[in-house]
C-alpha positions in Angstrom: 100.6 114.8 104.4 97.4 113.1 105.9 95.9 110.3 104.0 93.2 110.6 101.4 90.6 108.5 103.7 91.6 111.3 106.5 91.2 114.3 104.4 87.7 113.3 103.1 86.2 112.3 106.2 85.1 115.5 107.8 83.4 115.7 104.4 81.7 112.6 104.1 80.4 113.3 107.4 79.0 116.9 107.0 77.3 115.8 103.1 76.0 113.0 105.1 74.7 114.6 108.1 73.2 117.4 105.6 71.7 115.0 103.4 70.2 112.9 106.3 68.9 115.9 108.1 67.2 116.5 104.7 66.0 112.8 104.3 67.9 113.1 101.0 70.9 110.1 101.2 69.6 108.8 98.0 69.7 112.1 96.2 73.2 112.7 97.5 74.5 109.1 96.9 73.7 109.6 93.4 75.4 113.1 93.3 78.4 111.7 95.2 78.6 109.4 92.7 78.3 111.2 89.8 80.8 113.7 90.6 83.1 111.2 91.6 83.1 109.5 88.5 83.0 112.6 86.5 86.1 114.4 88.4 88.0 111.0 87.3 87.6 111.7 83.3 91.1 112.7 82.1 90.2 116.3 81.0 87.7 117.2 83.8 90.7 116.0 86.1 93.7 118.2 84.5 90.9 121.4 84.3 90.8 120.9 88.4 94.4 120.5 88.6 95.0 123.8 87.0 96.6 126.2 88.8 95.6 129.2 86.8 91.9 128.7 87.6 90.0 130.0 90.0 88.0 128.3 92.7 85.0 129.6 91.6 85.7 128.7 87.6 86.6 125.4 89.2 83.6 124.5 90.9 81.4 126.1 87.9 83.1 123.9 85.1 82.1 120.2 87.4 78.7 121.7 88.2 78.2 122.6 84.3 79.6 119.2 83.5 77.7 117.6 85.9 74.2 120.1 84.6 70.7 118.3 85.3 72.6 115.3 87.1 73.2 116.6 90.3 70.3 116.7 92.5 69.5 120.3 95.1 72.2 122.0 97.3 74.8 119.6 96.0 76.4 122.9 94.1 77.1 124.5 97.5 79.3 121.3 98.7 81.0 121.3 95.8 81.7 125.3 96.0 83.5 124.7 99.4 85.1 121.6 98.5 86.7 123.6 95.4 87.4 126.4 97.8 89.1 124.6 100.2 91.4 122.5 97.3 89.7 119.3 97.6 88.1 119.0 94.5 89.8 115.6 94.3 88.6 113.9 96.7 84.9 113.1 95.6 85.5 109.4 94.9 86.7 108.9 98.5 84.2 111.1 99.7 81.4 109.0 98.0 83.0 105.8 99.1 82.8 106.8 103.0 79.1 108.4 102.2 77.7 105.0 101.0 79.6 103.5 104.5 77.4 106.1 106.1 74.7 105.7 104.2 74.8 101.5 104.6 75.6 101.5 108.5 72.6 104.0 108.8 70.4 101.7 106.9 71.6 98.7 108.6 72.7 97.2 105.6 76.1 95.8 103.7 77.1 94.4 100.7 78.8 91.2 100.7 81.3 89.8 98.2 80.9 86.0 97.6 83.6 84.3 95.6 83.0 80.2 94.6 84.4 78.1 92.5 80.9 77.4 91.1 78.0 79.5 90.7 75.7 79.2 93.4 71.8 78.0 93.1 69.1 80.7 94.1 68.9 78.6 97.0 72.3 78.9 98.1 72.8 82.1 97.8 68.9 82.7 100.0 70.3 80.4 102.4 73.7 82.3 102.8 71.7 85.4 103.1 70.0 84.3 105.7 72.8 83.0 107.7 75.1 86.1 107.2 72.0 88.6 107.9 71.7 86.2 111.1 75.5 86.9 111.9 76.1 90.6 111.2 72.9 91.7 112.4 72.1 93.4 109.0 70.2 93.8 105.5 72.7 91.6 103.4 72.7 92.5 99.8 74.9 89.5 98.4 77.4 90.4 94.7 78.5 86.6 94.0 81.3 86.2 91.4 82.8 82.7 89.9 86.6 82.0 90.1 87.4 78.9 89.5 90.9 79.2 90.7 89.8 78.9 94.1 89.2 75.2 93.3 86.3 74.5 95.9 84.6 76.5 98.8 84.1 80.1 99.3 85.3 83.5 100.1 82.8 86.0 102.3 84.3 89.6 101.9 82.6 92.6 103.3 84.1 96.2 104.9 86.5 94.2 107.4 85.5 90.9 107.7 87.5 88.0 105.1 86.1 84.4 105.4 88.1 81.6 103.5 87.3 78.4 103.6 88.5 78.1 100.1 90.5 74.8 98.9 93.3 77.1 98.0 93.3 78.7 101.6 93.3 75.9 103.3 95.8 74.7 101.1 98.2 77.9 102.0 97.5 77.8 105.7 98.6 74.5 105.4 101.4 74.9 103.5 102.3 77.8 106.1 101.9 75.7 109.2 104.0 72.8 107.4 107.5 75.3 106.9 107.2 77.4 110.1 
């Protein structure tokens, strides 16, 4: 059976191209999101799993769930997802929307883990340099762990940067006992 990533792709693509075409990414990033989180409560979940209903009850019950949160011709997507059997898909789907959505904008998110918090200056000055380096709009999410011990870890989509003390620590321990 194909992966979950492949089987929502084609979707991610179409809501996205739809929702671009319409100069609506926001509204649909919302939606996405929305029905992603709301096809992951435990009775909404078992009510799409249920073999003896209908597509059409399907798709009716998340859009009556989801009433007044989801923004125009969201419904439709959601009636041919439910027809097709991939009702459970919609927090994969909004995962590779926002990829869309980010690569379109020309921006990413990066994940900053230190062993300290980091000063507003710190943080402005490792915007800059990483906007510098991936040629995009850097929205920084920093965390504190102090089990790290010193340094930092850069995360974003595909691209790890460790030059923690615990790293180092393990590369070195690596390159020691091979």
């Amino acid at each position: 059976m194909a992966g979950i990533s492949t089987l929502a792709r084609p979707y991610a693509k179409a809501a996205f191209q739809f929702a671009n075409d319409a100069k609506a990414l926001g509204d649909w990033s919302e939606s996405l999101a929305t029905l992603a989180s709301v096809s992951q409560d435990e009775k909404v979940a078992a009510l799409l799993k249920e073999p003896s209903a209908t597509a059409a009850i399907k798709a009716q019950s998340l859009l009556d769930v989801c009433s007044g949160e989801l923004k125009a011709d969201v419904g439709n997507f959601v009636t041919v997802l439910s027809e097709n059997k991939r009702l459970d898909l919609f927090e994969e789907i909004s995962v590779q929307f926002e990829k869309l959505k980010a690569e379109q904008e020309k921006s990413v998110e990066v994940r900053v883990t230190t062993a300290f918090e980091l000063s507003p200056a710190h943080e402005k000055a490792l915007v800059e340099k990483l906007t510098k380096k991936l040629g995009r709009e850097v929205t920084l999410v920093s965390t504190v762990d102090q089990s790290i011990i010193g340094g930092v870890v850069i995360r974003t989509d595909d691209l790890v940067i460790d030059s923690s003390v615990t790293g180092k620590l393990a590369k070195l321990a690596e390159a020691m006992y091979s």
